[in-house]
Every structure is written in structure tokens, then in C-alpha cells.
ZATORGU-468131 format. One record per residue: x, y, z of N, C-alpha, C in turn; residue number from 1; residue in three letters. Coordinates in nm, 3 decimals, padded with zeros to 5 digits. Example, Ala and Ser with C-alpha at 12.3 -4.5 7.8 and 13.67 -1.06 7.14 Angstrom:
2
<rec><n_u>01.319</n_u><n_v>-00.569</n_v><n_w>00.780</n_w><ca_u>01.230</ca_u><ca_v>-00.450</ca_v><ca_w>00.780</ca_w><c_u>01.320</c_u><c_v>-00.330</c_v><c_w>00.780</c_w><num>1</num><residuo>ALA</residuo></rec>
<rec><n_u>01.285</n_u><n_v>-00.225</n_v><n_w>00.708</n_w><ca_u>01.367</ca_u><ca_v>-00.106</ca_v><ca_w>00.714</ca_w><c_u>01.290</c_u><c_v>00.003</c_v><c_w>00.787</c_w><num>2</num><residuo>SER</residuo></rec>
***
This chain:
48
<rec><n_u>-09.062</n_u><n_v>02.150</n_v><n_w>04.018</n_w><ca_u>-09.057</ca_u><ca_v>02.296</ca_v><ca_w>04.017</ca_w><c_u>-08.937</c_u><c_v>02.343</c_v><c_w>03.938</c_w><num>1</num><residuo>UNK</residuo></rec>
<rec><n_u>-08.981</n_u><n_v>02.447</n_v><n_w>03.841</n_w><ca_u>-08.841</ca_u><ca_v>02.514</ca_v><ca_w>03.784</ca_w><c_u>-08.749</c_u><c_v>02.599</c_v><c_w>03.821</c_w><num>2</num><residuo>UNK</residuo></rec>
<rec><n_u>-08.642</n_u><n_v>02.585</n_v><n_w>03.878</n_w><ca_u>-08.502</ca_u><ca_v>02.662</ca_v><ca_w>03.943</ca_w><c_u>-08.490</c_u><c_v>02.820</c_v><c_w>03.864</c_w><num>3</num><residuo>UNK</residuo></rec>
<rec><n_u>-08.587</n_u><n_v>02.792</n_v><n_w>03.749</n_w><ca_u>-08.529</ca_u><ca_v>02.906</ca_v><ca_w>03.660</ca_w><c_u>-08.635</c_u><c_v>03.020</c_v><c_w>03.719</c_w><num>4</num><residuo>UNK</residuo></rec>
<rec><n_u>-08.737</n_u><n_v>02.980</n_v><n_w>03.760</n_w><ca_u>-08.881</ca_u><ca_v>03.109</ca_v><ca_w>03.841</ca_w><c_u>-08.858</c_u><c_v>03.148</c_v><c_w>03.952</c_w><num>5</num><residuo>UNK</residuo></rec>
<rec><n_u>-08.844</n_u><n_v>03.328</n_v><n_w>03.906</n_w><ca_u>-08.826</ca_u><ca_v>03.379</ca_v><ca_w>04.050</ca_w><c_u>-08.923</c_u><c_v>03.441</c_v><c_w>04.080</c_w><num>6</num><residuo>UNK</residuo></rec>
<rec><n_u>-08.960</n_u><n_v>03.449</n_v><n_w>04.225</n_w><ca_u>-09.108</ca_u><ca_v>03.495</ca_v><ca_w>04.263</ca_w><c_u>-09.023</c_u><c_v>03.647</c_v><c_w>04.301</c_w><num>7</num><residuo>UNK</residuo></rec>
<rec><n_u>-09.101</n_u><n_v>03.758</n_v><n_w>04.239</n_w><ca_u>-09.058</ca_u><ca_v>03.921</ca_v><ca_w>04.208</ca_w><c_u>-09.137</c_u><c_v>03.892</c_v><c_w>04.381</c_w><num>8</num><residuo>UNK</residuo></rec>
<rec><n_u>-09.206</n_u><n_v>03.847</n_v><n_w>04.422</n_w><ca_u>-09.256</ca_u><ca_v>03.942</ca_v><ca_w>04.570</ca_w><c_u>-09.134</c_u><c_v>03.902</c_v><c_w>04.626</c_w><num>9</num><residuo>UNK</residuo></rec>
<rec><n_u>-09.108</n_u><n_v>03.777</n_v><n_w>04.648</n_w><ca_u>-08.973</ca_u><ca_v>03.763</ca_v><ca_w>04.759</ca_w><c_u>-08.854</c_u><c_v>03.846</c_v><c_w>04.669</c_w><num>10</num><residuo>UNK</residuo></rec>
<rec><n_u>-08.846</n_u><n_v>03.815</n_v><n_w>04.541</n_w><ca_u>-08.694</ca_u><ca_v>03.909</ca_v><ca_w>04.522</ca_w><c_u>-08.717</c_u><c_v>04.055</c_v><c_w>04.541</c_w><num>11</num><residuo>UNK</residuo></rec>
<rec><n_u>-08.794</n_u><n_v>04.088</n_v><n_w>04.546</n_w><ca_u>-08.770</ca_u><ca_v>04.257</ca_v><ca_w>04.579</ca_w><c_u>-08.801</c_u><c_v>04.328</c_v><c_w>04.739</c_w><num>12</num><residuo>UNK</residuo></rec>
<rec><n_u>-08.884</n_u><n_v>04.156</n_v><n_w>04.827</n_w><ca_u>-08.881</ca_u><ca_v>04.164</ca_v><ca_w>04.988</ca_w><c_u>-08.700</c_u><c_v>04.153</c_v><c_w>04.992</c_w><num>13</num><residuo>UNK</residuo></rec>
<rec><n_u>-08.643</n_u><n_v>04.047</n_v><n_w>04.925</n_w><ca_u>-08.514</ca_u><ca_v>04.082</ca_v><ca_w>04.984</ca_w><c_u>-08.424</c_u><c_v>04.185</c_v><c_w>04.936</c_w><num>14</num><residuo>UNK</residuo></rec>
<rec><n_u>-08.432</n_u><n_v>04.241</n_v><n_w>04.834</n_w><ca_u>-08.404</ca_u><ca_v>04.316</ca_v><ca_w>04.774</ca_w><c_u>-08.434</c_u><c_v>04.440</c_v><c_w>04.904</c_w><num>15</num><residuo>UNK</residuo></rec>
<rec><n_u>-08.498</n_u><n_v>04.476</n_v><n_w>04.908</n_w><ca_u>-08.549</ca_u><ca_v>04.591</ca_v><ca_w>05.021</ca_w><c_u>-08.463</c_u><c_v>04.613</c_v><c_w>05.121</c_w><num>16</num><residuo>UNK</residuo></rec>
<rec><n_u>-08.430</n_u><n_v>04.484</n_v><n_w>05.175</n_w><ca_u>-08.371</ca_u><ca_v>04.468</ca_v><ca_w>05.302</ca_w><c_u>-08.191</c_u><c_v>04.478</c_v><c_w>05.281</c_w><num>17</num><residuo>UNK</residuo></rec>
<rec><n_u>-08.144</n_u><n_v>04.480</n_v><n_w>05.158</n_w><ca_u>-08.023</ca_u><ca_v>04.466</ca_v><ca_w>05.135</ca_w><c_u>-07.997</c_u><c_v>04.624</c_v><c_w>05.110</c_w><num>18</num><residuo>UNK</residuo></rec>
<rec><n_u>-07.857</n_u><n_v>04.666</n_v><n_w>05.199</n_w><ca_u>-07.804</ca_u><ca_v>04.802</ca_v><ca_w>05.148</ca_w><c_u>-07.733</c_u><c_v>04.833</c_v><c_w>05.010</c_w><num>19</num><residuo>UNK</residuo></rec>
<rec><n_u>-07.682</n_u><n_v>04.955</n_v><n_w>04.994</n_w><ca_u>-07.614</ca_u><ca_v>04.936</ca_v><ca_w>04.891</ca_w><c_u>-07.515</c_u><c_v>04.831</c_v><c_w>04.817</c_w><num>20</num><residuo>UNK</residuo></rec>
<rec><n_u>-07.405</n_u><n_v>04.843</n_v><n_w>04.905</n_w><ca_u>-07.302</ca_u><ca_v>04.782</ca_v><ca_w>04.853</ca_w><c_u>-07.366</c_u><c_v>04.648</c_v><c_w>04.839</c_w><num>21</num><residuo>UNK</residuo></rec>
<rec><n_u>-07.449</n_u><n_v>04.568</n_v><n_w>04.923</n_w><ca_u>-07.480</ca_u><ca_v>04.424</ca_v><ca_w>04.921</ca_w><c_u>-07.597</c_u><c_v>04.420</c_v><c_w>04.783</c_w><num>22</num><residuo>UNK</residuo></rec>
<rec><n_u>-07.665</n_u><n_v>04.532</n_v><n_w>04.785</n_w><ca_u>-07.752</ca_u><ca_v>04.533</ca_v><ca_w>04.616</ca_w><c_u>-07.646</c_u><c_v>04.535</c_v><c_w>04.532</c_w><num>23</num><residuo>UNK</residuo></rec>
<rec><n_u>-07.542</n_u><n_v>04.584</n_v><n_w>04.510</n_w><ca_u>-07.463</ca_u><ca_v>04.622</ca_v><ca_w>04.402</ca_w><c_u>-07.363</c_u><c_v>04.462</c_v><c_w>04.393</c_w><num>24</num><residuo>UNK</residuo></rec>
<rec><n_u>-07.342</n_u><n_v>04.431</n_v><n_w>04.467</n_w><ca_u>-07.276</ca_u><ca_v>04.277</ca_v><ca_w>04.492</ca_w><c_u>-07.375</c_u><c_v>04.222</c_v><c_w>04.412</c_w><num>25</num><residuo>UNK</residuo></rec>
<rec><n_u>-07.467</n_u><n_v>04.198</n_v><n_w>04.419</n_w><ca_u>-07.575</ca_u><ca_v>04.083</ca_v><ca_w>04.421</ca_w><c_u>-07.635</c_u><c_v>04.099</c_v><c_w>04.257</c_w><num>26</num><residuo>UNK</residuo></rec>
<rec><n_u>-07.622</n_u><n_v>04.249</n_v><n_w>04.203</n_w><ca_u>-07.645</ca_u><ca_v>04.296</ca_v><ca_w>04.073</ca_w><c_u>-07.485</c_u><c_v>04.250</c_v><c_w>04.000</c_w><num>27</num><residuo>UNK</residuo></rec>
<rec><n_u>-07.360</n_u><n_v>04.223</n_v><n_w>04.035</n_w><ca_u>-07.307</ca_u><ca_v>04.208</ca_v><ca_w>03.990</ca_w><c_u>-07.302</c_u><c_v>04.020</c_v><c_w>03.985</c_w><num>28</num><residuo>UNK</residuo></rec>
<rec><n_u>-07.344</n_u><n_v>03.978</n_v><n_w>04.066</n_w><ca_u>-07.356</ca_u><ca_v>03.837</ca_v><ca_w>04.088</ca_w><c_u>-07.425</c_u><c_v>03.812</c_v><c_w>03.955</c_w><num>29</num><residuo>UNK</residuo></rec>
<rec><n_u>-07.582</n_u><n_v>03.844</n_v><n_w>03.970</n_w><ca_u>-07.730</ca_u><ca_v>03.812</ca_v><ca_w>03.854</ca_w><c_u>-07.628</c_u><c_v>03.811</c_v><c_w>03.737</c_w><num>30</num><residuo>UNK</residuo></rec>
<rec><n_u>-07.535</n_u><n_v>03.943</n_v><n_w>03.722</n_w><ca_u>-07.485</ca_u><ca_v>03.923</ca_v><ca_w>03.585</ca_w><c_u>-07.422</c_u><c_v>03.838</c_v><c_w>03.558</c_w><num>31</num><residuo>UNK</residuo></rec>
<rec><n_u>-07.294</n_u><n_v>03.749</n_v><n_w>03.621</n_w><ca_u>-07.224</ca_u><ca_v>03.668</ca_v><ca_w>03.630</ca_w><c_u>-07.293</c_u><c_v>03.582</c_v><c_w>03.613</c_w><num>32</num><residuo>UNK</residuo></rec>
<rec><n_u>-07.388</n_u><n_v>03.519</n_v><n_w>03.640</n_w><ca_u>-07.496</ca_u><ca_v>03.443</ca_v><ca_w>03.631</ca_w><c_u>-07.532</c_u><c_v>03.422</c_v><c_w>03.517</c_w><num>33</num><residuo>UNK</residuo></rec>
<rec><n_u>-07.630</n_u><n_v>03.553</n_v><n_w>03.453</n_w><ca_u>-07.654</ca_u><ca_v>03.557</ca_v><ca_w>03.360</ca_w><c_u>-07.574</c_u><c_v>03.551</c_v><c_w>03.262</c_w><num>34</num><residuo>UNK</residuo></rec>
<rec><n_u>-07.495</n_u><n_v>03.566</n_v><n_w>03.225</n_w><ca_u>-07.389</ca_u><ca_v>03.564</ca_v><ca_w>03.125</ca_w><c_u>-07.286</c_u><c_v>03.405</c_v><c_w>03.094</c_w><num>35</num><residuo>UNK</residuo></rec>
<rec><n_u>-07.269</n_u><n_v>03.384</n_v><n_w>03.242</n_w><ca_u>-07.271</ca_u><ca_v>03.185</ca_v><ca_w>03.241</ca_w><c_u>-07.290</c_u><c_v>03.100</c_v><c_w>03.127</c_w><num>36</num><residuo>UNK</residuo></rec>
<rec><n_u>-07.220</n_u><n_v>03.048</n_v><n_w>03.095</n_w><ca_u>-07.261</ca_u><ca_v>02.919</ca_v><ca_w>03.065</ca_w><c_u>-07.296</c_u><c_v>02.785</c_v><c_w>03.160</c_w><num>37</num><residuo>UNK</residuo></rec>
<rec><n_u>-07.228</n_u><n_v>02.765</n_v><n_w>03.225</n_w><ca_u>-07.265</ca_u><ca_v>02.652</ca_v><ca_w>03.336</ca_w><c_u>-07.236</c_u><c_v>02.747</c_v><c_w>03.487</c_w><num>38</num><residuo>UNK</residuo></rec>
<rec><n_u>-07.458</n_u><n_v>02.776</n_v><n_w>03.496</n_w><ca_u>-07.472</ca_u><ca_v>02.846</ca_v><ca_w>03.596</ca_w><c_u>-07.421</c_u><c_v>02.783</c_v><c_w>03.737</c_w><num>39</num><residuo>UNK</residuo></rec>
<rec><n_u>-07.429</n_u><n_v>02.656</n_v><n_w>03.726</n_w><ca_u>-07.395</ca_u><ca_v>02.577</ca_v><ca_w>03.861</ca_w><c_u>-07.267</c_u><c_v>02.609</c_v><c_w>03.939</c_w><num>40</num><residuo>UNK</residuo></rec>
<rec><n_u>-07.176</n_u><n_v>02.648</n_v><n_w>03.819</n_w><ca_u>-07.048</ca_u><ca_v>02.633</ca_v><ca_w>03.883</ca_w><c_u>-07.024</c_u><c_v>02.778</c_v><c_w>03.987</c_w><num>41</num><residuo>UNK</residuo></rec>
<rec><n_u>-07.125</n_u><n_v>02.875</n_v><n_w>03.951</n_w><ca_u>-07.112</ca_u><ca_v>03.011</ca_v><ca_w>04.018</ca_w><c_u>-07.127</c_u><c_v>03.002</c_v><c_w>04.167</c_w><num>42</num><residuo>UNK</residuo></rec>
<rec><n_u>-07.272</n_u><n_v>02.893</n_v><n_w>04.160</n_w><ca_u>-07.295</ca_u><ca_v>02.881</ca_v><ca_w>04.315</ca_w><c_u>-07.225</c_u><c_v>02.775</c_v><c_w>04.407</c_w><num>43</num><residuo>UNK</residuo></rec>
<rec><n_u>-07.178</n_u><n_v>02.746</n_v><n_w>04.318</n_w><ca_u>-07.044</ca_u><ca_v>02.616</ca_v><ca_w>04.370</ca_w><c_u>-06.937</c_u><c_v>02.729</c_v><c_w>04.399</c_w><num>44</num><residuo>UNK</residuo></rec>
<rec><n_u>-06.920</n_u><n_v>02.867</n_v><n_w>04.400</n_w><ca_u>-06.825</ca_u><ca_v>02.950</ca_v><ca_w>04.389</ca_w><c_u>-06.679</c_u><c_v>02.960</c_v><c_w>04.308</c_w><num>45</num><residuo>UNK</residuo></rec>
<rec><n_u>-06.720</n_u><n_v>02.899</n_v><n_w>04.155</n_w><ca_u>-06.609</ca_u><ca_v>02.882</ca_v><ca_w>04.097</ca_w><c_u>-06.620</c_u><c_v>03.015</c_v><c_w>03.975</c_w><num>46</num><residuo>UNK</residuo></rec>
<rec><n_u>-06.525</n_u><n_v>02.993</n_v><n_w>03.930</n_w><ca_u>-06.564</ca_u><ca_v>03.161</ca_v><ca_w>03.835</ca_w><c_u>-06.565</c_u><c_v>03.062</c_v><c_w>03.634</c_w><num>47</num><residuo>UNK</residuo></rec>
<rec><n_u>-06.635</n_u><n_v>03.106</n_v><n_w>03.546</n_w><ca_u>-06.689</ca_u><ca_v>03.080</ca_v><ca_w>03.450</ca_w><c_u>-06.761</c_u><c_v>03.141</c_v><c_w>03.396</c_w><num>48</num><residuo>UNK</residuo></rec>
***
């Protein structure tokens, strides 16, 4: 299975359930992410 496919029904079920500030966290996360070069190290909680 590819790490890279996100299923839009669950991201926007959790999406739903998250308030502001925790959407706005989580939009600032995707970017951090996205912008990465070595995505791994983000969820390892290192900054890159």
C-alpha cells in the first residue's frame, strides 16, 4: 500500500471533528510536510 494515498472520506471525517485552532495546527503541519524534503523526519518530530 502507498503511504502517499489519502482517503478524502476519512480526511475530511476527521477534519470535521477537529476545531479551529487544531484545523489550523494540522494545516500548518500538511505544509511542513509538504514542503519537506525528508518527510519522515517531521513525524519523528524533528524540524526540516
Amino acid at each position: 500500500m502507498n503511504n502517499n494515498n489519502v482517503d478524502v472520506s476519512k480526511l475530511l471525517e476527521a477534519l470535521s471533528k477537529m476545531d479551529k485552532s487544531q484545523l489550523e495546527a494540522g494545516i500548518a503541519k500538511a505544509n511542513q510536510i509538504l514542503q519537506s524534503k525528508n518527510k519522515n523526519d517531521i513525524f519523528k518530530g524533528k524540524q526540516g
